[in-house]
N, C-alpha and C positions, 0 to 999 in steps of 0.2 A: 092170404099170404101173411104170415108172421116172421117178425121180422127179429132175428136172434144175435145179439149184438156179444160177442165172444172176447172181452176186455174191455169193461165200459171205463176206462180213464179217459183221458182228455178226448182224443179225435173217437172214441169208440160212444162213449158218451152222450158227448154234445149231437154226434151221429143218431145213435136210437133213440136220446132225450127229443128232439127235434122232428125225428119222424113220429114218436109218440106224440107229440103236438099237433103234430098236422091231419090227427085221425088213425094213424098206421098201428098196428097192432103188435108190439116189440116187448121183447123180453129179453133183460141183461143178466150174462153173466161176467161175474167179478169176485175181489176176494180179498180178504182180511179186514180192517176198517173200512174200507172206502165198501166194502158188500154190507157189512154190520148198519153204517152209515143209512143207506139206500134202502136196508130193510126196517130199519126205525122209521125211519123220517122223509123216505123219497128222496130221489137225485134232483138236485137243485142244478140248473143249468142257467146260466147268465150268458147275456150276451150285450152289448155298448149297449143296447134300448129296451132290454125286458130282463124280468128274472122268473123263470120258470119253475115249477115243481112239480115233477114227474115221478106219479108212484104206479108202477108195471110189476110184473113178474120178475122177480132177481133171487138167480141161484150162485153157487161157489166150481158145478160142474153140469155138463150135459144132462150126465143120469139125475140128478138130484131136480133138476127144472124137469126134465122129460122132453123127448123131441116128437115130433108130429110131423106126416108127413106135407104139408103144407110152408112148412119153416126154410127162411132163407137163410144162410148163419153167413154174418159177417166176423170173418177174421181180424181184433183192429188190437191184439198184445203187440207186442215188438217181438220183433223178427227170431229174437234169442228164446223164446216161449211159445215160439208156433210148433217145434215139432212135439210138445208135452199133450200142448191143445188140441192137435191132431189125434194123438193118441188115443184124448180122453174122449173125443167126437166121435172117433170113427165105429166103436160097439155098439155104438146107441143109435147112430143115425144111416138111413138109408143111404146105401153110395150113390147115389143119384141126387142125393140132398144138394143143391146149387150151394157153395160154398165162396164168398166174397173175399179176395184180401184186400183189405182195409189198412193196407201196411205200407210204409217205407220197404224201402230193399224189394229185391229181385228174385229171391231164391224162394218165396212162400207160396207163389203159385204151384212151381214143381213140386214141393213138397204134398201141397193137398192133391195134387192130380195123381198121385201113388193112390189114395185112398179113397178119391172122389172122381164122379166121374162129372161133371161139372164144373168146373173151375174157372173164375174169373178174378180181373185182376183191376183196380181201382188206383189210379193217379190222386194219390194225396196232394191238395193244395188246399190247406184247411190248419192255418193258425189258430189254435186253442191250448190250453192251460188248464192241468190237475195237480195241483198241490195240497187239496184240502180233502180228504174223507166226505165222500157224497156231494162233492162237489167241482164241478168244470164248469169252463167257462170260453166262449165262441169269442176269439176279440177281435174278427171284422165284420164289418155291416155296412150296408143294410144285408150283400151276402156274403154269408158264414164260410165259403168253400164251393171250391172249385173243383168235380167229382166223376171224371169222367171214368167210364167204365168199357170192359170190352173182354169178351172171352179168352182163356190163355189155352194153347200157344196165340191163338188169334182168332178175328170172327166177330160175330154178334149174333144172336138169335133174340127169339120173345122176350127170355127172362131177362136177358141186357137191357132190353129196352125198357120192360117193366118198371126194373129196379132204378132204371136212369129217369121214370117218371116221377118215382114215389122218392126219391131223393130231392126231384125239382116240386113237388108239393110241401116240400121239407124247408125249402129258403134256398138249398143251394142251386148252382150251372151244373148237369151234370150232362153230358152224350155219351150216346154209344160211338165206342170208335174201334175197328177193327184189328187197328195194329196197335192197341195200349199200351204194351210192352216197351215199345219204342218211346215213348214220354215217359213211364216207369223208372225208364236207364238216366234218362235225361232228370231224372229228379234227384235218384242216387247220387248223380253229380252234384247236385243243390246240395245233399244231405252231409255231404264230406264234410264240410265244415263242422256240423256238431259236434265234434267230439275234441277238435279243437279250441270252437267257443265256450265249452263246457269247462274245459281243466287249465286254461291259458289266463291270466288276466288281461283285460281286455284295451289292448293297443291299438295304434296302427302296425304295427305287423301284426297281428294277427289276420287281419285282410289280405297282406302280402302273400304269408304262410298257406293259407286257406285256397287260393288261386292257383301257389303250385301245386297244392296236392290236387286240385282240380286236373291240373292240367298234364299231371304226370296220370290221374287215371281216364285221361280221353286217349291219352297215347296207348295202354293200356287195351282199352273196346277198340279201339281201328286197329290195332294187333290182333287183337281176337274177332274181329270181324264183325262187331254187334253193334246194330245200328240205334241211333239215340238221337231226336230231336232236336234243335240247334237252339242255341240264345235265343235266337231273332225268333223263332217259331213259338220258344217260350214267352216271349214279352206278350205278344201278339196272342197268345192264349187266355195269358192273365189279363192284358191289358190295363184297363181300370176295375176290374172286376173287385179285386182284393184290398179292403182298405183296412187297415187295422187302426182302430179304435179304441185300443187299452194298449195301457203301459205294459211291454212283456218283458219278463224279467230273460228269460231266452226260451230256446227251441226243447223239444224233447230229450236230447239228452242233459242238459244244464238240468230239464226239471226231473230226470230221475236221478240223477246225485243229488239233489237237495233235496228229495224226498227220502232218501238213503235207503233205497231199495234195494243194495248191494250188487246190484245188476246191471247192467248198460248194451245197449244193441250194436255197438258196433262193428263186432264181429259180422254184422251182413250188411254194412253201408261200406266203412273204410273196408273192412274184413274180404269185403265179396271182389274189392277190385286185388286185393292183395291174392286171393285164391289164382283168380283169373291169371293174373301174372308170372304165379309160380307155377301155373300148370301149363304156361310156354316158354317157362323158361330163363323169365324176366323179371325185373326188380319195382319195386313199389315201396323204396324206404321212406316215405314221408307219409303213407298211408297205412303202412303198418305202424309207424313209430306213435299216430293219430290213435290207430288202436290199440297198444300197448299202453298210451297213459292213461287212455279211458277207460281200462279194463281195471289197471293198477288206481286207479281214483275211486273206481267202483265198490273193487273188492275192501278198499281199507276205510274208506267211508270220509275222504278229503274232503274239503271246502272246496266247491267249484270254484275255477276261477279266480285260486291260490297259487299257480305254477305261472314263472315267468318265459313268456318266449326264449330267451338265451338257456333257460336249462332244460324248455322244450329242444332246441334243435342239437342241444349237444350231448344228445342219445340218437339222436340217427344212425344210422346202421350198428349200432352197438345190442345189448342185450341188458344194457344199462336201468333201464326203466322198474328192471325188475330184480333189483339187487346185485344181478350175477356181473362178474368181472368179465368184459368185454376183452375179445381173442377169440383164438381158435377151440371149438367144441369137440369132445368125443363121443361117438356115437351117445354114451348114458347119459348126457348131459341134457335137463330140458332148454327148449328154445324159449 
C-alpha cells in the first residue's frame, strides 16, 4: 500500500511526513515553492520533540508521479481545490483507487464519490502549521492528531481499518467509525470560526461573534435534518488527547492569508452552511457575511487580522463587503 498524500501542506504533510517515518511508503503531491522545496531538500516535518526530514517521491500532479494500483490517495488541499484535484486523479487513476478526504468541510467526499468508487472521509483533529516552503510542523504531542476515519455515506470495511492502523503506527488516535459524517458536521461547526479569526483583530468579541455564527448554523442542520455530534461527545472524544505544544499563530485559514495564496476555503466551511440555508429557504447572514470577508481578504491580499469587529458586523446583510452599494438588486447585478 502506498500511501499518496494529494496537498502536502500543513495537515497533508505532517500526515504522509509522519507515515513515512513510521516505515509507510508515501508519496507527496504539492506545488510551487513548497514542491520546489521538497524536491531540493526534503520535507522537513517538526513537531514540540523531534525534527524530521523526509525525502519520498514528490510530484506537482498525478500523471507526472504515476499512480499504481496499490496506492491509497489522501485528499488533504482545501476544500476550494478539490474539485481541480479530482479532475486531475480521475484519468490516471483506477476508480476503485480508495480515495481519503483528509479535509475540513463536508462536500469532498460527494465530490470524489462521482469519480470514485471508494470514498472515505477523515475527522480532522490535527493542529499543524505551513508557512514555510518544505516545511510543516505538528504542534501537539506527544500525539499529533486525532484521525478517525469511516467510509462515506457510511460504513467501514478492511481498507478503513488498514488505513486507521497505519495512521496509528504514525503517532496519531485514529478508529474506524461507521457514521464519520456525523463528527465531520460537528467539526464544520468548530471550523466557522476561521474565517472570522483570520480577518477580525483579535478581541473579546470575537468569541462572541464566532458563537453566533455557530449557533445560527446548528439552527441551520436541525432545519435540514443533518445530524452532527454534540459538544459533550466532542470533549469526550478529544479529551486529553490534543495538547498543543507550540505557539500558533492561528488556524488554517489565518495561515493561508499570510501565506497570500490568494485563495481561502471558506466557501465550504461558512459557505456550505450558507448553501444549506438558501436551499430551504432560510437566512445565514453572519455566515455568509464570515464568507464574504474572507473571500474579500483573500482576493486582495489584506493583513489578517486588520478588520475591526464593528466594521465586521456592519456589513451584515448588506453587499457591502464588496464595494457594491447596499439596497435592492436587479436581476444583472452581482451578489
Amino acid at each position: 500500500m502506498r500511501f499518496v498524500i494529494f496537498g502536502a501542506g500543513a495537515v497533508g504533510g505532517v500526515v504522509g511526513g509522519l507515515l513515512a517515518v513510521a516505515g509507510h511508503e508515501v508519496a507527496l503531491l504539492a506545488r510551487g515553492r513548497h514542491l520546489a522545496a521538497i524536491r531540493s531538500a526534503g520535507l522537513t516535518v517538526e513537531t514540540p520533540t523531534d525534527r524530521h526530514l523526509v525525502r519520498v517521491a514528490a510530484a506537482e500532479t498525478p500523471a507526472e508521479l504515476g499512480m499504481r494500483p496499490d496506492d491509497v490517495v489522501f485528499l488533504a488541499m482545501k476544500g476550494n481545490d478539490t474539485g481541480a484535484a479530482l479532475r486531475s486523479l480521475a484519468p490516471v487513476a483506477d476508480p476503485r483507487t480508495p480515495v481519503v478526504c483528509l479535509q475540513n468541510g463536508v462536500a469532498n467526499e460527494r465530490a470524489a464519490l462521482r469519480l470514485f468508487e471508494h470514498v472515505y472521509g477523515i475527522c480532522v483533529m490535527c493542529p499543524t502549521t505551513h508557512l514555510e516552503p518544505g516545511v510543516v510542523r505538528a504542534d501537539c504531542a506527544p500525539t499529533p492528531g486525532i484521525l478517525d476515519i469511516g467510509q462515506f455515506p457510511g460504513g467501514v470495511d478492511e481498507t478503513a481499518v488498514a488505513i486507521a492502523s497505519a495512521l496509528a503506527d504514525a503517532g496519531f488516535v485514529s478508529e474506524p467509525d461507521p457514521a464519520i459524517m456525523r463528527w465531520k458536521y460537528a467539526k464544520l461547526l468548530t471550523n466557522l470560526g476561521n474565517a472570522i479569526d483570520a480577518v477580525c483583530t483579535r478581541t473579546p468579541e470575537v468569541a462572541e461573534l464566532t458563537a453566533r455564527a455557530r449557533a445560527e448554523a446548528r439552527g441551520v442542520l436541525d432545519a435540514a435534518g443533518i445530524g452532527y455530534a454534540s459538544d459533550a461527545e466532542d470533549a469526550v472524544r478529544r479529551g486529553e488527547i490534543l495538547q498543543v505544544r507550540t505557539e500558533r499563530g492561528g488556524g488554517s485559514s489565518w495561515q493561508s492569508l499570510t501565506r497570500g495564496t490568494g485563495s481561502i476555503e471558506t466557501d465550504y466551511l461558512n459557505g456550505e452552511i450558507v448553501l444549506l440555508a438558501r436551499e430551504r429557504g432560510l437566512a445565514a447572514p453572519l455566515n455568509e457575511n464570515a464568507r464574504r470577508w474572507a473571500n474579500r481578504f483573500a482576493a486582495e491580499g489584506r493583513v489578517p487580522r486588520s478588520l475591526s469587529v464593528a466594521e465586521w458586523t456592519a456589513t451584515l446583510g448588506s453587499a457591502a463587503p464588496w464595494g457594491l452599494a447596499a439596497g435592492p438588486r436587479g436581476l444583472g447585478d452581482k451578489p
